[in-house]
C-alpha positions as a Markdown table, in Angstrom:
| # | Residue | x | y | z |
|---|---|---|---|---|
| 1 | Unk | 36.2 | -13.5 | -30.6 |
| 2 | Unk | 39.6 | -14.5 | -29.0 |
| 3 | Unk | 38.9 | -17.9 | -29.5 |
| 4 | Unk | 38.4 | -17.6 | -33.4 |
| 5 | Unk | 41.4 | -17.6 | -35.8 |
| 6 | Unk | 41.4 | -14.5 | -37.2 |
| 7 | Unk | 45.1 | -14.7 | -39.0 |
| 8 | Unk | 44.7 | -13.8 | -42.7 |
| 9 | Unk | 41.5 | -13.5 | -42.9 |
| 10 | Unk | 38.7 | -11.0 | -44.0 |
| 11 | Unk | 36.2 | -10.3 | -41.6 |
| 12 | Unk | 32.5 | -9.3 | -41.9 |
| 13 | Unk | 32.1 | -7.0 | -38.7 |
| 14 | Unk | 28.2 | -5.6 | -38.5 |
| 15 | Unk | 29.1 | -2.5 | -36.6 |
| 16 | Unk | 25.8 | 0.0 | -35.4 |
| 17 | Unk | 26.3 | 3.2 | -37.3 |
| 18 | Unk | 23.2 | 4.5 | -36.4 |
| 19 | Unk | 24.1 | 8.0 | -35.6 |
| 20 | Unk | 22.4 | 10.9 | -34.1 |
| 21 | Unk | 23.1 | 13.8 | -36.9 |
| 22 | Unk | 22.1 | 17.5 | -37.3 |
| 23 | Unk | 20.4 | 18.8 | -40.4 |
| 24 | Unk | 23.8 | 19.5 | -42.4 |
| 25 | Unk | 24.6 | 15.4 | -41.8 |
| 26 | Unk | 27.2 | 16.7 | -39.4 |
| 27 | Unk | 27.4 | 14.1 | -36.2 |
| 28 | Unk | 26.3 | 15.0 | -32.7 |
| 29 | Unk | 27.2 | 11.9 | -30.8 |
| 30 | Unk | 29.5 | 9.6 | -31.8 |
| 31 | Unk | 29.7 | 6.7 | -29.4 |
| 32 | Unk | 28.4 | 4.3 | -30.8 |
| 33 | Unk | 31.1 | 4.7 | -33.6 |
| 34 | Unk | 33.4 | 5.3 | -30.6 |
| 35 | Unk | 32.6 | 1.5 | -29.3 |
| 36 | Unk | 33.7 | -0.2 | -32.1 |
| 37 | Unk | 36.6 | 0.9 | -32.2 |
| 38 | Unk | 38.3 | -1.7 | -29.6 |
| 39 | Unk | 36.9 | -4.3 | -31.5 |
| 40 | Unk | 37.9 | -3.2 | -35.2 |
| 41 | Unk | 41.8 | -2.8 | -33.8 |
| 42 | Unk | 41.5 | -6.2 | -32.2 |
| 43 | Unk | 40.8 | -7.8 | -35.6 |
| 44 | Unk | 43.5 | -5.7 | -37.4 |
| 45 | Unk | 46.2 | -6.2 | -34.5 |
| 46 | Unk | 46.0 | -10.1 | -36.3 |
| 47 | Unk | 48.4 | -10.7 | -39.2 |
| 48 | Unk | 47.0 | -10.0 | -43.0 |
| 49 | Unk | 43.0 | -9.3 | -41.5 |
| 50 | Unk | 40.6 | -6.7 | -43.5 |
| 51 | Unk | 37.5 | -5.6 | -42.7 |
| 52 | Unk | 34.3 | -5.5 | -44.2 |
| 53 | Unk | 31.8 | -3.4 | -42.3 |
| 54 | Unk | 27.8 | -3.6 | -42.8 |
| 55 | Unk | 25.8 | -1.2 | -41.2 |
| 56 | Unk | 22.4 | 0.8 | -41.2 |
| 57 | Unk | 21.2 | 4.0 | -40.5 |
| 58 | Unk | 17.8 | 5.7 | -39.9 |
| 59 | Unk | 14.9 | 3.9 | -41.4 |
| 60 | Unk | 14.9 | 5.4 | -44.7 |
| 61 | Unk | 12.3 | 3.1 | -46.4 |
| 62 | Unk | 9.7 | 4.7 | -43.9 |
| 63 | Unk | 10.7 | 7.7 | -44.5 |
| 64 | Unk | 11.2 | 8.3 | -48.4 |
| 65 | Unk | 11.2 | 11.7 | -50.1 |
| 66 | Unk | 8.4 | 13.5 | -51.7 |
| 67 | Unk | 8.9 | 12.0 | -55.1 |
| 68 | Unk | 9.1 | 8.2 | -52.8 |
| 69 | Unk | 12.7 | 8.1 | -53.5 |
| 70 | Unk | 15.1 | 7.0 | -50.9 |
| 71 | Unk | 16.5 | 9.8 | -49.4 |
| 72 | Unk | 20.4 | 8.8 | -49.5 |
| 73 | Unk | 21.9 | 12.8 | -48.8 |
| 74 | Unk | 20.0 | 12.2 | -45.0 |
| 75 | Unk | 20.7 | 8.3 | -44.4 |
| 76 | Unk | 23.8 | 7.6 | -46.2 |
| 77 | Unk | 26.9 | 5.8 | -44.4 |
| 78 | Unk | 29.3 | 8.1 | -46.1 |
| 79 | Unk | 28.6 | 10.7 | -43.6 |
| 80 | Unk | 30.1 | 8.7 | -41.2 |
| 81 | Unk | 33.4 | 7.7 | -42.8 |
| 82 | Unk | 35.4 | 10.6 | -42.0 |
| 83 | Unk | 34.7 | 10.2 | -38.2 |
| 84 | Unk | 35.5 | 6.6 | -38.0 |
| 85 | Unk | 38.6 | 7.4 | -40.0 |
| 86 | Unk | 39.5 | 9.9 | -37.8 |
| 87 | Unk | 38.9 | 7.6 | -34.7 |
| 88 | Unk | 41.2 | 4.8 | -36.2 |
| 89 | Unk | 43.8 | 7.4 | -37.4 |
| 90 | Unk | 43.7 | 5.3 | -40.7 |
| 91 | Unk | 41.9 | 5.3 | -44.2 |
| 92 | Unk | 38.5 | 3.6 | -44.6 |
| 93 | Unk | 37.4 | 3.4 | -48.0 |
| 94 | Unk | 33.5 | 3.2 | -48.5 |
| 95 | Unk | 31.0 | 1.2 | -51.0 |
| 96 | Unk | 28.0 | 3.3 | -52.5 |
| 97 | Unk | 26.1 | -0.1 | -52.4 |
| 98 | Unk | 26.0 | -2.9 | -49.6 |
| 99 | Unk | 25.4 | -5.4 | -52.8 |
| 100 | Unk | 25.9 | -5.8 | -56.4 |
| 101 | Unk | 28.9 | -6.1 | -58.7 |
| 102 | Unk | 30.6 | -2.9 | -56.9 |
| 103 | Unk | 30.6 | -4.2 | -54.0 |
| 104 | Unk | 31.1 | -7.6 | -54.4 |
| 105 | Unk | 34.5 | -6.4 | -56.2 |
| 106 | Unk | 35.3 | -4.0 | -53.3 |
| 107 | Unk | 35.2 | -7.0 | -51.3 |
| 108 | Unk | 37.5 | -9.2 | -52.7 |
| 109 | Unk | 40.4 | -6.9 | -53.7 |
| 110 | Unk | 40.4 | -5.5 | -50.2 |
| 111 | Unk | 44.1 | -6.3 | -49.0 |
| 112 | Unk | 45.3 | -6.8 | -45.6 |
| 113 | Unk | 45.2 | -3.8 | -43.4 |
| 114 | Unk | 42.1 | -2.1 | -45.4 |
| 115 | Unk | 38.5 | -1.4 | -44.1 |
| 116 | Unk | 36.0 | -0.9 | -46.1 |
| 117 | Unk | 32.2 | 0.0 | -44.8 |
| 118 | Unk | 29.3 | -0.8 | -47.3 |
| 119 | Unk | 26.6 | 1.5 | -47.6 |
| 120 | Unk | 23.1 | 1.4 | -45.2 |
| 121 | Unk | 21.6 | -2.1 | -45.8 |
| 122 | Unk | 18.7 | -0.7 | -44.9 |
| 123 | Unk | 18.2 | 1.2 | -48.3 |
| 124 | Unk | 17.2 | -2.6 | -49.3 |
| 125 | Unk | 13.7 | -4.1 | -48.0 |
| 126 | Unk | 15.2 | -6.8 | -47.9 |
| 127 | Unk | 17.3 | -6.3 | -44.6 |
| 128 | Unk | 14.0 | -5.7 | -42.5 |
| 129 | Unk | 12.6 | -8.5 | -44.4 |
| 130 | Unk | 15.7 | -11.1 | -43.1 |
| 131 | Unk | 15.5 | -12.1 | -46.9 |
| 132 | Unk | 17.6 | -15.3 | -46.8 |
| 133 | Unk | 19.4 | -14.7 | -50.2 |
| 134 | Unk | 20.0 | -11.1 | -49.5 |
| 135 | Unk | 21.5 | -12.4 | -46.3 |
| 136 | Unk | 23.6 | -14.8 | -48.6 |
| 137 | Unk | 25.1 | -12.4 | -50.6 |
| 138 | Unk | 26.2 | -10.5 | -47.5 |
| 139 | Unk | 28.0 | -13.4 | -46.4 |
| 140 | Unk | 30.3 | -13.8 | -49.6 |
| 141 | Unk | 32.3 | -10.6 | -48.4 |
| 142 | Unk | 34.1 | -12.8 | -45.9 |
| 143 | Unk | 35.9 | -15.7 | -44.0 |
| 144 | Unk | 34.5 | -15.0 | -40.8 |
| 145 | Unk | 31.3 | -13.0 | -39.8 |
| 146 | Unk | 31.5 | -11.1 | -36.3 |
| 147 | Unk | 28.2 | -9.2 | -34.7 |
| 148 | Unk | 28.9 | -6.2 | -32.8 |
| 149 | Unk | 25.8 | -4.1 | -33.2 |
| 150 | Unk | 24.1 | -4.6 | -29.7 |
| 151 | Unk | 21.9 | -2.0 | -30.5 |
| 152 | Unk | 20.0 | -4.3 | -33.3 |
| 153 | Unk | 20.4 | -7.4 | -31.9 |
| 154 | Unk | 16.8 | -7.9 | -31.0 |
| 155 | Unk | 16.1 | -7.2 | -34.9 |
| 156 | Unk | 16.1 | -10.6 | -37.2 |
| 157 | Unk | 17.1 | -8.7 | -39.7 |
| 158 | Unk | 19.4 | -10.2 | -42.7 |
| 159 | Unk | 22.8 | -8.5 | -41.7 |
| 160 | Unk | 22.0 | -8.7 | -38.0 |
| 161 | Unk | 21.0 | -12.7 | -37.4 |
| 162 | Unk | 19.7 | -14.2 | -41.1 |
| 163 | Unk | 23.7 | -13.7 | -41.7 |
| 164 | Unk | 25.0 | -16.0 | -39.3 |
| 165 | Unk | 23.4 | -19.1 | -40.8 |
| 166 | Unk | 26.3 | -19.1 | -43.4 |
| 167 | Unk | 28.8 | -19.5 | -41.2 |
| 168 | Unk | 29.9 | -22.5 | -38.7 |
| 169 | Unk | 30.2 | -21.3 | -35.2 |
| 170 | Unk | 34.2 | -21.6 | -35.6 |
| 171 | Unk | 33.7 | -18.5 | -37.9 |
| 172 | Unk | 31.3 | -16.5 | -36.2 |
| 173 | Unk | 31.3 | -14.5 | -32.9 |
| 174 | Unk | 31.0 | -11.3 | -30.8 |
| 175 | Unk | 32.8 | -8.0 | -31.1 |
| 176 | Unk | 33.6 | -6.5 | -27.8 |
| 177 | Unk | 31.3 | -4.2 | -27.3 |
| 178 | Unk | 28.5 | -6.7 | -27.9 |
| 179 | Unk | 30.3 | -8.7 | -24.9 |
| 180 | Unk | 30.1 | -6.2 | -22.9 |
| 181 | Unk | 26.6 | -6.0 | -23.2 |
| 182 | Unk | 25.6 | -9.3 | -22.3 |
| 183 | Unk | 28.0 | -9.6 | -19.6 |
| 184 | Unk | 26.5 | -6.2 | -17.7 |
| 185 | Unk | 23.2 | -7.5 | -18.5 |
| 186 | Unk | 23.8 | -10.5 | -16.9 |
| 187 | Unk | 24.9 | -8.5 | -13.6 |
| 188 | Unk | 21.5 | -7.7 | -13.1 |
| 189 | Unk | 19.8 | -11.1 | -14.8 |
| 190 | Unk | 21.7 | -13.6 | -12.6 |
| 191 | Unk | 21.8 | -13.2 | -8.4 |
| 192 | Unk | 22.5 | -8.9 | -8.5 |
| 193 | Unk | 23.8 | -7.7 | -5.4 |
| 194 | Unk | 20.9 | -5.9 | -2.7 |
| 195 | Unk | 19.3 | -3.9 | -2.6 |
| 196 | Unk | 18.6 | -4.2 | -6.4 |
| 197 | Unk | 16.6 | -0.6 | -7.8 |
| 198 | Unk | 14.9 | -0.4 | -10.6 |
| 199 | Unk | 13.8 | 3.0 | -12.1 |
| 200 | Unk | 11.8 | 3.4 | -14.9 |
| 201 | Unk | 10.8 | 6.4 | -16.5 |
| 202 | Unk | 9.5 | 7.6 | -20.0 |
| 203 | Unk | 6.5 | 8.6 | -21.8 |
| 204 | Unk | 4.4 | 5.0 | -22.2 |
| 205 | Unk | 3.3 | 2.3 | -20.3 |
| 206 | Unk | 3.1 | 0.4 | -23.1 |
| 207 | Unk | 6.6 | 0.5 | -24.2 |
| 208 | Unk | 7.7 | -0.5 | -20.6 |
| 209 | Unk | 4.5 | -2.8 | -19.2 |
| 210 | Unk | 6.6 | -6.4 | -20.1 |
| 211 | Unk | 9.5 | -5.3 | -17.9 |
| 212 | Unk | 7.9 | -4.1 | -15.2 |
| 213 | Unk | 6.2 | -7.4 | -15.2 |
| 214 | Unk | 9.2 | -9.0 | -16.1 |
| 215 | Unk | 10.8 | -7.3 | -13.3 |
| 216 | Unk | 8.9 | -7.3 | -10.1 |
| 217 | Unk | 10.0 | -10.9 | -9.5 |
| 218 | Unk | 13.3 | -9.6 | -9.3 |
| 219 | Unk | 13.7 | -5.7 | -8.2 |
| 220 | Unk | 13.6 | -5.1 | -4.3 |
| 221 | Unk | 12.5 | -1.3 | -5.7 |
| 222 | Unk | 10.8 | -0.3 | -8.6 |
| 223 | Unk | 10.5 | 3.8 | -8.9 |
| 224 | Unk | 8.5 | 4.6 | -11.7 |
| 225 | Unk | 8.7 | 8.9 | -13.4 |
| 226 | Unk | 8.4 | 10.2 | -16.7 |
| 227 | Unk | 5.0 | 10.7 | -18.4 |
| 228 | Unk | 4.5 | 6.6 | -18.2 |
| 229 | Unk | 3.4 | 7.5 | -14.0 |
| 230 | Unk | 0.2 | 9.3 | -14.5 |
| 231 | Unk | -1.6 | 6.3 | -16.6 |
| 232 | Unk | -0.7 | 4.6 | -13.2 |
| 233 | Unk | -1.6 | 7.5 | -10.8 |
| 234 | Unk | -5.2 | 7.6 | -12.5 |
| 235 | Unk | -5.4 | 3.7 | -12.5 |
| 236 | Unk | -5.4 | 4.5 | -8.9 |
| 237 | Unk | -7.9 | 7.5 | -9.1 |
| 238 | Unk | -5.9 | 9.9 | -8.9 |
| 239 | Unk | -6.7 | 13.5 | -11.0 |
| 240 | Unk | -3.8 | 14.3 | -13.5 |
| 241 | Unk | -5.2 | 16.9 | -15.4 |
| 242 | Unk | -3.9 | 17.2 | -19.4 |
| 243 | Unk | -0.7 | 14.7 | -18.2 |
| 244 | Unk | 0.2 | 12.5 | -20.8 |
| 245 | Unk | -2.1 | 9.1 | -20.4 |
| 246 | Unk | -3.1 | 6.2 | -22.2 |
| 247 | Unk | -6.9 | 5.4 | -21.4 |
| 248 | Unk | -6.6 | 2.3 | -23.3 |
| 249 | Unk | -4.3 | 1.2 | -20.8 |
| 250 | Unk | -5.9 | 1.7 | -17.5 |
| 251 | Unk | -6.8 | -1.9 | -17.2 |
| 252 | Unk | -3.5 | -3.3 | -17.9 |
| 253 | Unk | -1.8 | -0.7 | -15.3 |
| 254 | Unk | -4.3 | -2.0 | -12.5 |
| 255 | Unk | -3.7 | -5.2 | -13.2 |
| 256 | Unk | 0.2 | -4.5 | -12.5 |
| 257 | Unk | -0.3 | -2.4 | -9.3 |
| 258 | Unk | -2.3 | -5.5 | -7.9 |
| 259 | Unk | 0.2 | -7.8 | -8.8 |
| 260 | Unk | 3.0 | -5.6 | -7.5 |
| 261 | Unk | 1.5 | -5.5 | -4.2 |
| 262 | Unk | 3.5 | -7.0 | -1.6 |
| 263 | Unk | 5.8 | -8.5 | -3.4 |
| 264 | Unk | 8.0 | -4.9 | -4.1 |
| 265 | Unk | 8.4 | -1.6 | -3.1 |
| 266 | Unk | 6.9 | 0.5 | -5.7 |
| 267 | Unk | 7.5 | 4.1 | -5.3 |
| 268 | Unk | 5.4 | 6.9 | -7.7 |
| 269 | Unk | 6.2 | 10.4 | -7.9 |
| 270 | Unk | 4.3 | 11.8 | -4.9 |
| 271 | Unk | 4.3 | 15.3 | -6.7 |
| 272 | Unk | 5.0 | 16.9 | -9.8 |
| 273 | Unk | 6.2 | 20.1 | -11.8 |
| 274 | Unk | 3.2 | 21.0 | -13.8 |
| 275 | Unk | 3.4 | 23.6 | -16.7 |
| 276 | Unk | 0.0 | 25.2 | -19.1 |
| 277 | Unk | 1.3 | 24.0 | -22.0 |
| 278 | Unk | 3.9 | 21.8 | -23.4 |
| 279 | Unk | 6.8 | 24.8 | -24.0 |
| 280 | Unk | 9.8 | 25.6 | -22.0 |
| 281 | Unk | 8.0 | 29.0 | -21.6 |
| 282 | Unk | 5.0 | 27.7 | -19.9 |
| 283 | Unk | 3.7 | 28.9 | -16.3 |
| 284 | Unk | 4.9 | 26.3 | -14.0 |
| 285 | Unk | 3.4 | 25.1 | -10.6 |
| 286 | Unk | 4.3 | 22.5 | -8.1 |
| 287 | Unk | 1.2 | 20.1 | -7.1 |
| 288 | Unk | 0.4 | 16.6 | -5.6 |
| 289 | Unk | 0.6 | 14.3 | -9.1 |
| 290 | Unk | -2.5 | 13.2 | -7.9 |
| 291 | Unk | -4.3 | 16.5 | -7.5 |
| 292 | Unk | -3.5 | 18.0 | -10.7 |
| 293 | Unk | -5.6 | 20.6 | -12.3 |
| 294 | Unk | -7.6 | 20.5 | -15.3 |
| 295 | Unk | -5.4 | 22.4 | -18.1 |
| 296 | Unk | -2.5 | 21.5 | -16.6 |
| 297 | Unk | 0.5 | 18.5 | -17.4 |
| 298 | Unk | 3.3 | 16.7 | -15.6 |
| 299 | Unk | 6.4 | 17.0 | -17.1 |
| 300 | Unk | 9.1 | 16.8 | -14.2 |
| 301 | Unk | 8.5 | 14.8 | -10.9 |
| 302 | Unk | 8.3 | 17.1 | -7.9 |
| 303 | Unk | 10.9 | 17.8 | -5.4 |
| 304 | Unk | 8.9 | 15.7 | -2.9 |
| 305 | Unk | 9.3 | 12.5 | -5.5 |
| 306 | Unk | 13.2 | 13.5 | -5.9 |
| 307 | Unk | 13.7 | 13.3 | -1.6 |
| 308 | Unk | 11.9 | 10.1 | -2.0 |
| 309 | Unk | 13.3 | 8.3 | -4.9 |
| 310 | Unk | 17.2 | 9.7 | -4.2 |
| 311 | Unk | 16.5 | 7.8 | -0.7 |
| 312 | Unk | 15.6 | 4.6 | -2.0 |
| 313 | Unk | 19.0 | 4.8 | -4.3 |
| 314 | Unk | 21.0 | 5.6 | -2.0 |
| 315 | Unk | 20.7 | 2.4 | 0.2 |
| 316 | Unk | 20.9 | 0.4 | -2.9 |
| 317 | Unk | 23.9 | -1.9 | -4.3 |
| 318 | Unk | 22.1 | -2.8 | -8.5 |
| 319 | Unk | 20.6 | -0.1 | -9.8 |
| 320 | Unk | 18.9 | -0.4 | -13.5 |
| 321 | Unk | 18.0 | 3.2 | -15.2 |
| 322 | Unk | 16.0 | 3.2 | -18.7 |
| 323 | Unk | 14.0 | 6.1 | -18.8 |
| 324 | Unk | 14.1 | 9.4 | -17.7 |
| 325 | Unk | 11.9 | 11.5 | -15.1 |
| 326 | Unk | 10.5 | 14.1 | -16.7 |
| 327 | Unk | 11.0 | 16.2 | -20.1 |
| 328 | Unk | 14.8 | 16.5 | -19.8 |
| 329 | Unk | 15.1 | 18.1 | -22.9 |
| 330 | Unk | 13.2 | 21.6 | -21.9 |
| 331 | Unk | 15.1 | 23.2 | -19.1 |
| 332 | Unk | 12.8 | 24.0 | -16.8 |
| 333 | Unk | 11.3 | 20.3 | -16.7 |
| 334 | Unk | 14.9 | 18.9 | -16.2 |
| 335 | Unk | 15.5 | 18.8 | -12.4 |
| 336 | Unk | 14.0 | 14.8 | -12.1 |
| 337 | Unk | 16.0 | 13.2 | -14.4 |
| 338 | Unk | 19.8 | 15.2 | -13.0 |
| 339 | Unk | 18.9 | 14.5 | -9.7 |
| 340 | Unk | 18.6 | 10.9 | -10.7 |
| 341 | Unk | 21.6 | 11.4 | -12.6 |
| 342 | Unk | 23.8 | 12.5 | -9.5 |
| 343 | Unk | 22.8 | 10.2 | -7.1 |
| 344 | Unk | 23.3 | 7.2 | -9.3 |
| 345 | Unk | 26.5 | 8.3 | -10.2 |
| 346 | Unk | 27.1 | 8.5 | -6.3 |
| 347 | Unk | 26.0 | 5.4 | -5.1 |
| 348 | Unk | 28.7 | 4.2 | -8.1 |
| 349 | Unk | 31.6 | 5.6 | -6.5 |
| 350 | Unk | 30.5 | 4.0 | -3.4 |
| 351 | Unk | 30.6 | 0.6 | -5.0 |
| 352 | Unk | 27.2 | 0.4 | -6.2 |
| 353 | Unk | 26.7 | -1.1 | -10.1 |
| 354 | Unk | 24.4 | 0.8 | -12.1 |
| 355 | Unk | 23.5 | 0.5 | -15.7 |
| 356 | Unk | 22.0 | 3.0 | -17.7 |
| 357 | Unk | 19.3 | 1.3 | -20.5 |
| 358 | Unk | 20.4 | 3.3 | -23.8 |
| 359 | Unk | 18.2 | 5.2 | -25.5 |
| 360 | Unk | 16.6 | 8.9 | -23.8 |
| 361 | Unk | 18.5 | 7.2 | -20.6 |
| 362 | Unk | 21.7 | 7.1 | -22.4 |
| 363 | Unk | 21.0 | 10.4 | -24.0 |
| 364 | Unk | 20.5 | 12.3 | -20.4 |
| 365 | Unk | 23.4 | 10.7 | -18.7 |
| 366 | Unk | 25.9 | 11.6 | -22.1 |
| 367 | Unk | 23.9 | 15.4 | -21.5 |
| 368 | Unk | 24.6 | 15.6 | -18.0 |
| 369 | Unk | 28.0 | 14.8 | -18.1 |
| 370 | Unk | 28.0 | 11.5 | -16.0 |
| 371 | Unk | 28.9 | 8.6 | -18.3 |
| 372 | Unk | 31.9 | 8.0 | -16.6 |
| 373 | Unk | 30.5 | 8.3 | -13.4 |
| 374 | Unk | 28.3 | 4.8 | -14.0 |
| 375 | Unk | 29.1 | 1.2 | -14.1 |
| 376 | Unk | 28.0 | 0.9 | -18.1 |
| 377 | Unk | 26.0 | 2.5 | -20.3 |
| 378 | Unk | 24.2 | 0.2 | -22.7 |
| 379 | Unk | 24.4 | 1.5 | -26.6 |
| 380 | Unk | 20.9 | 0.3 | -27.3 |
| 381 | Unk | 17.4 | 0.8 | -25.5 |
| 382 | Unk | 15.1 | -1.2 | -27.1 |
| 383 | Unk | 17.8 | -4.2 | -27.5 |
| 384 | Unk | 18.3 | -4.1 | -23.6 |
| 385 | Unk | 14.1 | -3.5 | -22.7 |
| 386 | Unk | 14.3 | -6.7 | -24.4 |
| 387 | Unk | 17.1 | -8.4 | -23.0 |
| 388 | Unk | 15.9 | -7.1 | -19.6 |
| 389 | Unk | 12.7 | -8.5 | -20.4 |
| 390 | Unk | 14.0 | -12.1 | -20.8 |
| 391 | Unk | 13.3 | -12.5 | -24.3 |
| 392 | Unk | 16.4 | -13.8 | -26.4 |
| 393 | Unk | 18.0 | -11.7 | -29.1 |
| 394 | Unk | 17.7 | -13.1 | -32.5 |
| 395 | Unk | 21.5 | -11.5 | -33.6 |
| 396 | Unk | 22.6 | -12.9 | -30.3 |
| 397 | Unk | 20.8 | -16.4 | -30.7 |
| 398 | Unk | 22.2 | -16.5 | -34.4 |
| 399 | Unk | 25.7 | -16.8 | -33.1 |
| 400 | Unk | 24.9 | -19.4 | -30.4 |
| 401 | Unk | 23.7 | -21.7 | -33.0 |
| 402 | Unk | 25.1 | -23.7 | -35.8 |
């Protein structure tokens, strides 16, 4: 973005609005509106800029209202106008329509100085879709398009990559945060310092099985928690009770415990905080995770697993998070996933880097009170799975090209 020539111009900035909000619309985290912040002050530090921001929120053609009306009271942008005014201690006005005659006239008078965000794109199919001429229209509200939505860069959607084909790489980039992304990422990608610690948590191997086969060529360590360790523990034969498991996945995790063997150091909770039923008031015992009554479910690792896995951090130098340990959200089941917490956030102040993977990751370190305790913590989960993965990012592959 330094590079471009921003001087008198009007900017197309796709920011990631996609906000956590309670059932009044009110905002209960507002970092990812908090990261754009650098970039959108950036752009207006230049002489005579404006900004035209394009962002969605929620899925709300999935989930329409009785009547199969988009509900616009649950997943409209407005709701999030006050706090990024607030943030920039300026106005921003808002569109009630990312396209069409309003908006296109919003766009053009916008003088130097103003910000105006356009409502969800993704009230139009034709976002998800990457519908070129949707796409096209987009690209009309400015001189130079700039992509800092990290968290749906691995979507080709229209406003996210499909945009960028309008624009000749002198008029296209990345907003800050989107570079800071890709630059942590690469931390870990290219030559990480070792010991290099990967630990994975969360409920599905399924979700996680490409990086974890993505990532034993790399990781000295790989601990693995969360409900995702006892489809593993009963590939191995091991009794797990009611514990969350995919049988259709058995194969696919023996298959990556033989190729992990030898080559890593793979480290499974060696016991687990078991509980009747799935309720913070449940009766609660502590067992082997492979010995684990009938009736009964892991939902925390054991204090065992928390000895073992807080050892392996603690001699390591790269440490990758995305996942937590156990069901963080319920008190009682929360242990794991702090303990993690703590000693990552240890081994930082010692020099270590540590990134945290976004999504429930993101989510326990805000909760626990630790984000500024870590080396970085990525605004988007399933945009860094991938990127972690190795795949390539269509938004970030769209400004690459042309």
């Amino acid at each position: 973005m330094q590079l471009l020539n921003l001087n008198g111009k009007k900017i197309i900035l796709r920011v990631d609005f996609n906000v956590p909000m309670d059932k009044d619309q009110n905002i209960t985290d507002n970092s990812r509106i908090k990261e754009c912040v650098a970039t959108i002050n950036y752009i207006l530090d230049h002489v005579g800029t404006s900004i035209v921001l394009l962002s969605h929120l929620g899925r709300p053609l999935k989930k329409l209202t009785p009547e199969g009306n988009i509900d616009t009271k649950t997943f409209t942008l407005k709701n999030t106008v006050a706090c990024l005014s607030e943030l920039l201690n300026r106005p921003v006005q808002f569109c009630p329509d990312c396209i069409g005659a309003e908006a296109d006239k919003k766009a053009k008078e916008l003088a130097p100085g103003e910000i105006l965000l356009m409502e969800n794109t993704r009230f139009h199919a034709e976002e998800e879709k990457g519908d070129e001429q949707f796409a096209e229209q987009l690209s009309t509200y400015g001189d130079i398009y700039l992509n800092d939505a990290f968290g749906t860069a691995h979507r080709a959607h229209a406003s996210t990559a499909v945009i960028a084909q309008y624009f000749p790489r002198s008029k296209k980039g990345f907003g800050f945060l989107m570079k800071r992304e890709l630059d942590n990422a690469k931390k870990l990608l290219i030559n990480p310092e070792r010991p290099y610690t990967a630990i994975i948590g969360g409920a599905k191997v399924s979700d996680k099985i490409l990086l974890l086969e993505k990532i034993i060529d790399s990781v000295d360590n790989l601990i693995i928690g969360g409900g995702m360790a006892y489809t593993l523990i009963k590939a191995q034969g091991g009794k797990i009770g009611s514990s969350l498991v995919e049988e259709e996945r058995l194969d696919v995790a023996r298959q990556f415990l033989e190729k992990a063997k030898g080559r890593i150091n793979l480290y499974l909770p060696e016991d687990s905080v078991i509980a009747d039923k799935f309720t913070a008031e449940a009766n609660t015992q502590i067992v082997d995770s492979d010995n684990i009554p009938d009736g009964w479910m892991g939902l925390d690792i054991g204090p065992k697993a928390i000895e073992a896995f807080v050892k392996v951090i603690s001699k390591s130098r790269s440490i990758m998070w995305n996942g937590p340990m156990g069901v963080f959200e319920m008190k009682p089941f929360a242990a794991g996933t702090v303990a993690i917490a703590k000693e990552i956030a240890e081994e930082t102040a010692t020099g270590a880097f540590s990134l945290i993977g976004g999504g429930d990751s993101a989510a326990a370190i805000h909760q626990i009170g630790l984000t500024s305790q870590v080396s970085f913590v990525s605004t988007g989960g399933g945009a860094m799975l991938e990127l972690l993965e190795g795949k390539v990012l269509p938004g970030v592959k769209a400004i690459l090209e042309g």
